[in-house]
C-alpha positions as CSV (number, residue, x, y, z in Angstrom):
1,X,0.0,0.0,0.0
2,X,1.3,3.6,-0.7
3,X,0.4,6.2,1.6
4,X,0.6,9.8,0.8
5,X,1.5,12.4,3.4
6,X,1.5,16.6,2.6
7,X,2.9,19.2,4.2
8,X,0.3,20.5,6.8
9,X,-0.3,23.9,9.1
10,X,-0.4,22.9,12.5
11,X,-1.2,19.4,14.8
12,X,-3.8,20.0,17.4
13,X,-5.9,18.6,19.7
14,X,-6.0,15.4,22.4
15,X,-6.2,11.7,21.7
16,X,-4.9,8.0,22.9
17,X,-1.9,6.6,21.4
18,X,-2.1,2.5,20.9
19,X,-1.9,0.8,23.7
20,X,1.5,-0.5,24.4
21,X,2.6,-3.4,22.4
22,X,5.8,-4.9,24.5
23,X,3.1,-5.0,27.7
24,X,0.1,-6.4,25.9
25,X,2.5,-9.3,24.2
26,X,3.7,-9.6,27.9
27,X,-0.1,-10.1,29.4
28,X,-0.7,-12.9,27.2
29,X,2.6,-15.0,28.0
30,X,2.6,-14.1,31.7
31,X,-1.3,-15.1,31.9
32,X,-0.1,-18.7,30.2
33,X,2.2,-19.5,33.7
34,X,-1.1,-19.6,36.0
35,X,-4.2,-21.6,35.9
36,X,-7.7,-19.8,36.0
37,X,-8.8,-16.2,34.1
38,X,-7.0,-13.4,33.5
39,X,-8.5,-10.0,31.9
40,X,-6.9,-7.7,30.2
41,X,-8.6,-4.2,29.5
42,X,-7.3,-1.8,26.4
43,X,-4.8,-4.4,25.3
44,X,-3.2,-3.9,21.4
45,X,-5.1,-5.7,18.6
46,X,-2.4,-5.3,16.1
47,X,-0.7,-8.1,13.4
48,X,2.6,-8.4,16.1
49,X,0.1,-8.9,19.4
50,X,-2.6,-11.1,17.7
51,X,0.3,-13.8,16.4
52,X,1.3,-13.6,20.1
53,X,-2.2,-14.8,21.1
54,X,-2.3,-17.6,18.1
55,X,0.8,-19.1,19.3
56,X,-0.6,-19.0,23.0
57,X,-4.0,-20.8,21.5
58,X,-1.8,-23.3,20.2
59,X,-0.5,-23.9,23.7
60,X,-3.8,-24.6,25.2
61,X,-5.1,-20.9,26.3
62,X,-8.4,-20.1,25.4
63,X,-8.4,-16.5,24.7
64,X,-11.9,-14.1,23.6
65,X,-12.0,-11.0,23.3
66,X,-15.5,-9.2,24.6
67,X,-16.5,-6.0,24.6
68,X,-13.7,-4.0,26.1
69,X,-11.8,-6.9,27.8
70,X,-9.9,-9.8,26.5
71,X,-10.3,-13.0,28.4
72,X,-7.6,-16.0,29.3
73,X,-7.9,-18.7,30.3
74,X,-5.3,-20.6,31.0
75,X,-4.5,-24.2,32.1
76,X,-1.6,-23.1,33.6
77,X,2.3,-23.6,33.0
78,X,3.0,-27.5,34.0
79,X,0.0,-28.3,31.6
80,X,0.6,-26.5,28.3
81,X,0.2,-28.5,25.1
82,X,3.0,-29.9,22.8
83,X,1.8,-27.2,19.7
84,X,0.8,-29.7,16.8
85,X,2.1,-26.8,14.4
86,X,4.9,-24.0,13.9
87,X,4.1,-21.5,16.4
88,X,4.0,-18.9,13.4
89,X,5.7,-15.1,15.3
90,X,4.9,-12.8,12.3
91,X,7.1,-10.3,12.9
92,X,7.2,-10.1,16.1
93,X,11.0,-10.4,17.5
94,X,9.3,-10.5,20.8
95,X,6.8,-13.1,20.8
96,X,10.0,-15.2,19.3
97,X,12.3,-14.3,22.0
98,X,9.7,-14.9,25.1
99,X,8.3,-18.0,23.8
100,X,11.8,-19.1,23.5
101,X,12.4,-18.9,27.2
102,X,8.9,-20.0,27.7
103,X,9.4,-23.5,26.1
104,X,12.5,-23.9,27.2
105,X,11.2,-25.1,30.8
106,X,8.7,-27.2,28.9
107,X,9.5,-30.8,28.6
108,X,8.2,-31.5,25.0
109,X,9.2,-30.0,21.2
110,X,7.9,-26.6,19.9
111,X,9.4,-24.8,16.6
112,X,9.2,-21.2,16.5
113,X,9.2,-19.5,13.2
114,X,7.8,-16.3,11.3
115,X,8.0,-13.9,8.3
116,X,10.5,-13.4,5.9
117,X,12.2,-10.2,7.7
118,X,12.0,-11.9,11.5
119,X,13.6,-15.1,9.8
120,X,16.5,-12.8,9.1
121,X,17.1,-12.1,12.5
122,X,19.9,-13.7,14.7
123,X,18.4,-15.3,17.8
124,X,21.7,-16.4,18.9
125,X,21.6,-13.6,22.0
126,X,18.5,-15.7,23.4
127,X,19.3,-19.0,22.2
128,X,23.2,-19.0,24.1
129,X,21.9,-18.6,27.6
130,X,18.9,-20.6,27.5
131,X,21.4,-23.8,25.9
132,X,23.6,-23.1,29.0
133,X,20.5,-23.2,31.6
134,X,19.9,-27.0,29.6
135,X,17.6,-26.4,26.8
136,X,18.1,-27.9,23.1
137,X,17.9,-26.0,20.0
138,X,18.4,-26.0,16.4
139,X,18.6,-23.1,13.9
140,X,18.6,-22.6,10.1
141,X,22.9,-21.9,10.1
142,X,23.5,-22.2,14.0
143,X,21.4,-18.7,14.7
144,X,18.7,-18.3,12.3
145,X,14.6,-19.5,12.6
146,X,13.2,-21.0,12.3
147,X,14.1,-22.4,15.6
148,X,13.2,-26.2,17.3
149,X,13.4,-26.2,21.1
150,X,13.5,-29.0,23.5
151,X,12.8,-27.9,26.7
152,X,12.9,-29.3,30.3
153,X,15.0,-30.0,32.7
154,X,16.6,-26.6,33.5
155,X,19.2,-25.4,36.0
156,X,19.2,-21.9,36.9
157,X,22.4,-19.6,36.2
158,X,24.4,-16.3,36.0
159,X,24.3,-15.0,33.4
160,X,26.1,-11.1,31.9
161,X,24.2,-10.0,28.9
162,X,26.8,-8.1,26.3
163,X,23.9,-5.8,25.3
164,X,21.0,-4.7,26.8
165,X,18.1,-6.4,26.0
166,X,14.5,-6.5,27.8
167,X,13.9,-9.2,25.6
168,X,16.3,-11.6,26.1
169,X,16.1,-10.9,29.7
170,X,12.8,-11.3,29.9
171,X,13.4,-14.8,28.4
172,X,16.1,-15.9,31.2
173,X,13.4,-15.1,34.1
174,X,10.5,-16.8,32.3
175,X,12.9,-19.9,32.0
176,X,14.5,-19.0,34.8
177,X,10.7,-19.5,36.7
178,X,10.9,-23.3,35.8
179,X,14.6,-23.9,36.7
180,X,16.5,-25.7,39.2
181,X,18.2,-23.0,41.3
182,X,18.0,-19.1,41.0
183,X,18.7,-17.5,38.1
184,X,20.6,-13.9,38.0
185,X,20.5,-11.7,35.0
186,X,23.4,-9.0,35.0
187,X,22.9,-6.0,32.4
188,X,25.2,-3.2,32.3
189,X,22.4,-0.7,31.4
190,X,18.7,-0.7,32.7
191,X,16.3,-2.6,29.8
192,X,12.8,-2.6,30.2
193,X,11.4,-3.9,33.0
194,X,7.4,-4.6,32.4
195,X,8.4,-8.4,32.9
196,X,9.6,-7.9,36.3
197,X,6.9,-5.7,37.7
198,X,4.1,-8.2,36.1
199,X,5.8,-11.3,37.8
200,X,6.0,-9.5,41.1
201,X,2.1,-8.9,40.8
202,X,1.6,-12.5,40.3
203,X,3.2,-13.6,43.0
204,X,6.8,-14.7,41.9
205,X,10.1,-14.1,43.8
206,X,12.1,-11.6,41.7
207,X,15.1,-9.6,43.6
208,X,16.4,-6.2,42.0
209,X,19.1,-4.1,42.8
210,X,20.5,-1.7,40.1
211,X,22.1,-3.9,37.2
212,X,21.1,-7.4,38.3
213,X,17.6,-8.7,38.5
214,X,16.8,-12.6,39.9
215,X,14.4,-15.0,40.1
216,X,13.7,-18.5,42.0
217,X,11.8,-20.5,40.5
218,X,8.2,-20.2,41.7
219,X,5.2,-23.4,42.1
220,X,2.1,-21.2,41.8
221,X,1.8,-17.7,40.1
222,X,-1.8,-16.2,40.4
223,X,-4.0,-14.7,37.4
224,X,-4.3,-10.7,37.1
225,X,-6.4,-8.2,35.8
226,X,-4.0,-6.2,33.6
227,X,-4.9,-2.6,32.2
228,X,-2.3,-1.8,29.7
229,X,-1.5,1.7,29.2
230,X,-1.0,3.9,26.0
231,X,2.6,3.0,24.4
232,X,5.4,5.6,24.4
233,X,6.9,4.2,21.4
234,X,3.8,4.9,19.6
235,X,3.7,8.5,21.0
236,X,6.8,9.3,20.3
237,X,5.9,9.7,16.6
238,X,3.3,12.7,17.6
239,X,5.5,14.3,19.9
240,X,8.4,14.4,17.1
241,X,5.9,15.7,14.9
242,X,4.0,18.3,17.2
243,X,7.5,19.9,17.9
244,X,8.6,20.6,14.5
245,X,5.7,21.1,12.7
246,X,4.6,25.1,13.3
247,X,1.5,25.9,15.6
248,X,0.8,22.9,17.0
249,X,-0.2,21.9,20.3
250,X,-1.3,18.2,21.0
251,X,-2.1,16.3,24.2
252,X,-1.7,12.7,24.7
253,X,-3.6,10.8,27.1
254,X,-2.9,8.1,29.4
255,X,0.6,6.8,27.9
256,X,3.1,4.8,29.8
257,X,6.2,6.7,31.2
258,X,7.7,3.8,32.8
259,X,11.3,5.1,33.8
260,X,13.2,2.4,31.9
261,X,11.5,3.6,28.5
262,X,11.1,7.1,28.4
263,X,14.7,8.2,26.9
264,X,12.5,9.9,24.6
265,X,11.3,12.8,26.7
266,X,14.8,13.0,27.9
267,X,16.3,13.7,24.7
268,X,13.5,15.7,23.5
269,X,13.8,18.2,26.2
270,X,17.8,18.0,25.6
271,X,17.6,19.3,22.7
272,X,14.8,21.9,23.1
273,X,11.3,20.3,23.2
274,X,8.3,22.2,24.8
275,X,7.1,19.6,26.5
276,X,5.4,19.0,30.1
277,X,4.3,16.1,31.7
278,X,0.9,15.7,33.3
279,X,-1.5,13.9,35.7
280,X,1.1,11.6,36.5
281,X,-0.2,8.2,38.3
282,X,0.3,4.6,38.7
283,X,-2.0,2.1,36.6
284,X,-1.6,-1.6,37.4
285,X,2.0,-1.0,38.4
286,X,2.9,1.0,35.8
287,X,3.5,4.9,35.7
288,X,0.9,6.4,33.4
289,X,0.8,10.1,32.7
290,X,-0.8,12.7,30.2
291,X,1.8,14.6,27.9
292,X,1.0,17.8,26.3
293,X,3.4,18.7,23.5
294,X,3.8,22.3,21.6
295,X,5.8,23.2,18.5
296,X,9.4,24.1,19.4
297,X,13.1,25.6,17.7
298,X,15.5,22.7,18.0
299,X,18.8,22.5,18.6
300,X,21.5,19.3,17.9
301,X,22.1,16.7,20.3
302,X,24.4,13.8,21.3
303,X,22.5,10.5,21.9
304,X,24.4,7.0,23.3
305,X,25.1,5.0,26.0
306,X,23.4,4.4,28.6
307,X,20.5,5.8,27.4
308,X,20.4,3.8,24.5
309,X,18.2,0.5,26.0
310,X,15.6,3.5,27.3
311,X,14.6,4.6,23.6
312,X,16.1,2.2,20.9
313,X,12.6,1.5,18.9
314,X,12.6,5.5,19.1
315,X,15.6,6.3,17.1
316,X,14.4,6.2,13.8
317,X,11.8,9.5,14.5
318,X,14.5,10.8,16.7
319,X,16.8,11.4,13.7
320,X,13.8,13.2,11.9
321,X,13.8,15.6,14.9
322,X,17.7,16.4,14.0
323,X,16.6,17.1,10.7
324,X,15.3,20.1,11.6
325,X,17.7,21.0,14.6
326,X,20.2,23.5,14.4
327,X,23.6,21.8,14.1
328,X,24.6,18.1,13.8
329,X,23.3,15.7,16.0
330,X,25.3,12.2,16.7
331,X,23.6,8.7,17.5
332,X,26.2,6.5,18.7
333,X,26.0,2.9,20.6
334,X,22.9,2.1,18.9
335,X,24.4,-1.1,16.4
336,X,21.1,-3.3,17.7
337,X,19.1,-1.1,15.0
338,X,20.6,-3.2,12.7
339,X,19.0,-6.4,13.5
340,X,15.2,-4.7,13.9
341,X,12.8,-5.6,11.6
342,X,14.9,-3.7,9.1
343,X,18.3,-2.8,9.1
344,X,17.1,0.7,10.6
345,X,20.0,2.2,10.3
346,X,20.7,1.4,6.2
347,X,16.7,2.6,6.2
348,X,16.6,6.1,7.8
349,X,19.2,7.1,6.6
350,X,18.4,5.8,2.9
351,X,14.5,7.1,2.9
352,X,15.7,10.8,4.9
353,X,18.4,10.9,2.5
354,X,16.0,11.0,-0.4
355,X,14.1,13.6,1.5
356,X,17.0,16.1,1.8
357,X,18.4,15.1,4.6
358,X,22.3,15.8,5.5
359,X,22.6,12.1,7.2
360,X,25.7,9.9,7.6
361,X,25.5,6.4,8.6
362,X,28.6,4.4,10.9
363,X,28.7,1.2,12.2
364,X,26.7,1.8,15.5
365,X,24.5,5.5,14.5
366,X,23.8,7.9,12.3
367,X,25.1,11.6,11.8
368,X,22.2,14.2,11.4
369,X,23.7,18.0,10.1
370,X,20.1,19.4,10.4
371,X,21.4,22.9,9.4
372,X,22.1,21.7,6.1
373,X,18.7,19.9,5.3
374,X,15.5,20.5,3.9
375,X,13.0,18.4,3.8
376,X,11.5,17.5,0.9
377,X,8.6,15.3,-0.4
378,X,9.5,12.5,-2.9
379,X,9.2,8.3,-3.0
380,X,10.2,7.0,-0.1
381,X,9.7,3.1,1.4
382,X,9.3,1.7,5.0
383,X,11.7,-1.3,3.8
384,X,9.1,-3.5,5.7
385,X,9.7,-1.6,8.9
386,X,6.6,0.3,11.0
387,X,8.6,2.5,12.3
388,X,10.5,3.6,9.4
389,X,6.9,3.9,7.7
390,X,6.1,6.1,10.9
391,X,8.9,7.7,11.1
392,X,8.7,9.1,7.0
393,X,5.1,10.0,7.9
394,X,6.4,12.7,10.4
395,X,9.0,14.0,8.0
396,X,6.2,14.5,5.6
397,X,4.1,17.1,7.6
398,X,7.5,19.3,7.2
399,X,8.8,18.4,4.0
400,X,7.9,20.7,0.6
401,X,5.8,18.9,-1.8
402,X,4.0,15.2,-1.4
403,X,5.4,12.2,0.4
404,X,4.5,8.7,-1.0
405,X,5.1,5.9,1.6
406,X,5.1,2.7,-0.5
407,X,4.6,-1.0,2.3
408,X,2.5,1.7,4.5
409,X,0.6,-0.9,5.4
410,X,3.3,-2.1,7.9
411,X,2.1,0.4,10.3
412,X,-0.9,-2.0,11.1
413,X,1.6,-4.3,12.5
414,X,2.1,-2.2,16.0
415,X,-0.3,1.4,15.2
416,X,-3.1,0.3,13.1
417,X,-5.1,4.1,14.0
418,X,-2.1,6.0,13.2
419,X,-3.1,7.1,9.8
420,X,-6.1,8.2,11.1
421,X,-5.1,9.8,13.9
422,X,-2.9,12.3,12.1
423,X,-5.7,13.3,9.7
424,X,-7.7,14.3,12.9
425,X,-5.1,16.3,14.6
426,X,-4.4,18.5,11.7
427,X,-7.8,18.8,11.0
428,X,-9.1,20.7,13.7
C-alpha cells in the first residue's frame, strides 16, 4: 500500500496513542504461567500482538475477546500443550524471544518461526543462555529460525548480557521460573522492565538491585487483571511531529512513562522540546501520565550509552527531529538497529536521504547536520519496517511537496489508527 503524506499547518488537539505493544505481548505470555482467568482491559489488537495470542491458543489458552476486555484462560504452565504446528511469530521479534524462554522449561518439542524479515534475524543472544540453563535447539545456520526447542530440565544460572536487551532478559526469568536454582541476570544498562513488575504482581520471587535482577523458580503464580497503558513508542511519533511542525499543540492521554522507556522525553527536552508532563499516576504498576506537547526551535544533540536501551525503537523518529535541529546531531552505541525488523539504520538514513536530509550512517549511528537539510517530499519506502513507515510519515508534515510511503501498510503491525489519527489532529 502507498500512503501519501503533505505538508500540513499545524497538529492540534488530544487523543490516545495505541496501547502498548511490549506490555500487551507480555499479558498474554505471563497469563499462560497460572491456571484460572485473566483480563486484560485496552490491550493492542495489532498483526505483532494477535500472532502472540495464536501461538498462545496453540498452547492450550483459550483467549476471547468481549466487549472491552480480553479473556484467558489458561491451564496453567506444567499443563501447556506440545503445539501440533509451527508456532508462526509474524514479525514479532518479541513473541519469538519470550516463547523461546517460555518453552525452554517445557518438557516437549515446539518450533518457533515467522515472516520473511523476523527469519532474518539472529536469535543467537537468546538461544546461548537458555542452551547453557539446559535447553536444546536447532537453527537454520547455527542462529537463524526457524528455531526447534526441546525444553525441560533446567538449571538456573548467572548470566552477563553483552547488550541490553528487555527481551532476552525477559526470556532468562521466564525460563529461569521453571529452573533448578536461581537464576541472575546481569545488564550493564537498565532494559525494560514490564516483565519484572508483572511477575511481582503474580506472585513470583524476583530480587532487584540496580544492574542485576533474579528470580527462584516459583510453584504457583496467580491470574491478574491487567490494564495496559498507551505505548510511548507509539507516541513518540506525535511528539516528534507536534515539535517541529509550526503551531501545534497536542495532548496525549494516558501513555506509559515507565522510567526504563522514556529516553524519549529526555532527549526531547535535551535538545529543546516544549514539552510537560501531566496527571502523573500509577495504573496496574505502571506509571501512566498525560503529555501535552507544543511546537518548538530545536537544537542538535548527542544521543548514546546508557540511554540507548531507554529509547532504541525510538531512534528512527528521533533522527527526523535532527533534521530540523540546528547543528549536527550524533547517535552512537545504537548497532542493535541493525537487526530490527529492518536494518534501521541502512533505512533512515536511505529514505531521509531521499528527503534532503544531510545524514551519515557508521557502524553503531547515524550523523544528522540538520542545518544543512531540507526536507522534501518524494518516494520513499518503509523497507518493511513500521517505524520507518512512521517515522517518514512525520517528515512529511514538514517536507515541501507530497510524500508517498510505498509497504505503508506495515504500520498495522504495531499502530493500526495511526493514519487516522494524524488526519484528525491536523484537522481541527
Amino acid at each position: 500500500m502507498r500512503y501519501t503524506v503533505n505538508r500540513v499547518s499545524f497538529l492540534k488537539g488530544e487523543t490516545e496513542v495505541a496501547p502498548d505493544k511490549s506490555i500487551s505481548h507480555r499479558t498474554v505470555i505471563l497469563s499462560a504461567l497460572s491456571p484460572g482467568l485473566s483480563r486484560v482491559s485496552n490491550f493492542l489488537q495489532a498483526e505483532d500482538t494477535q500472532a502472540t495470542c495464536r501461538c498462545l491458543q496453540s498452547l492450550g489458552l483459550d483467549i476471547e475477546q468481549r466487549g472491552q476486555e480480553m479473556l484467558i484462560k489458561s491451564p496453567g504452565i506444567n499443563d501447556l500443550e506440545e503445539p501440533e504446528m509451527v508456532l508462526d511469530c509474524g514479525n514479532s521479534g518479541t513473541t519469538m524471544r519470550l516463547l523461546a524462554g517460555l518453552l525452554a522449561g517445557r518438557p516437549f518439542t515446539a518450533i518457533l518461526s515467522g515472516d520473511s524479515s523476523l527469519n532474518k534475524r539472529p536469535m543467537g543472544r537468546v538461544m546461548k543462555p537458555l542452551a547453557m540453563m539446559g535447553a536444546h535447539f536447532m537453527a537454520r545456520q547455527d542462529s537463524f529460525p526457524p528455531l526447534a526447542i526441546q525444553g525441560g530440565d533446567l538449571h538456573g544460572i548467572e548470566y552477563s548480557m553483552p547488550v541490553a536487551s528487555a527481551q532476552v532478559k525477559s526470556a532468562l526469568l521466564l525460563a529461569g521460573l521453571q529452573a533448578q536454582g536461581i537464576t541472575t541476570v546481569y545488564e550493564e544498562a537498565p532494559s525494560r522492565d514490564h516483565t519484572e513488575r508483572m511477575l511481582e504482581a503474580m506472585g513470583a520471587t524476583i530480587t532487584r538491585i540496580p544492574g542485576q535482577v533474579s528470580v527462584a523458580p516459583c510453584d504457583r503464580l496467580y491470574p491478574q487483571d491487567w490494564e495496559v497503558p498507551g505505548d510511548i513508542s507509539s507516541a513518540a511519533f506525535l511528539m516528534v511531529a507536534a515539535t517541529i511542525v509550526p503551531n501545534s499543540e497536542v495532548l496525549l492521554k494516558r501513555v506509559g512513562i515507565n522510567p526504563t522507556r522514556n529516553g524519549i522525553l529526555d532527549v526531547l527536552r535535551s535538545m529543546g522540546a516544549n514539552i510537560e508532563v501531566l496527571n502523573s499516576r500509577t495504573s496496574a504498576g505502571e506509571p501512566v501520565a498525560d503529555i501535552l506537547v507544543r511546537s518548538a526551535q530545536l537544537k542538535a544533540v548527542r544521543v548514546a550509552n546508557p540511554i540507548i536501551p531507554r529509547l532504541i525503537d525510538e531512534l528512527p523518529v528521533i533522527a527526523v527531529a535532527m533534521a530540523v535541529a540546528e547543528g549536527v546531531s550524533v547517535v552512537n552505541d545504537a548497532a542493535e538497529l541493525r537487526v530490527k525488523e529492518s536494518d534501521r539504520i541502512a533505512a533512515i538514513t536511505s529514505e531521509l536521504g531521499r528527503m534532503g536530509v544531510v545524514i551519515e550512517p557508521t557502524p553503531d549511528g547515524f550523523i544528522v547536520d540538520g542545518s544543512k537539510s531540507r526536507l522534501r517530499g518524494t518516494n520513499v519506502n518503509s523497507h518493511g519496517d513500521h517505524r520507518i513507515a512512521m517515522s517518514l510519515a512525520v517528515a512529511g508534515l514538514i517536507a515541501d511537496q507530497t510524500t508517498n510511503i510505498d509497504n505503508a501498510e506495515v504500520v498495522n503491525i504495531s499502530y493500526p489508527e495511526f493514519w487516522n489519527t494524524l488526519q484528525a489532529l491536523s484537522r481541527q
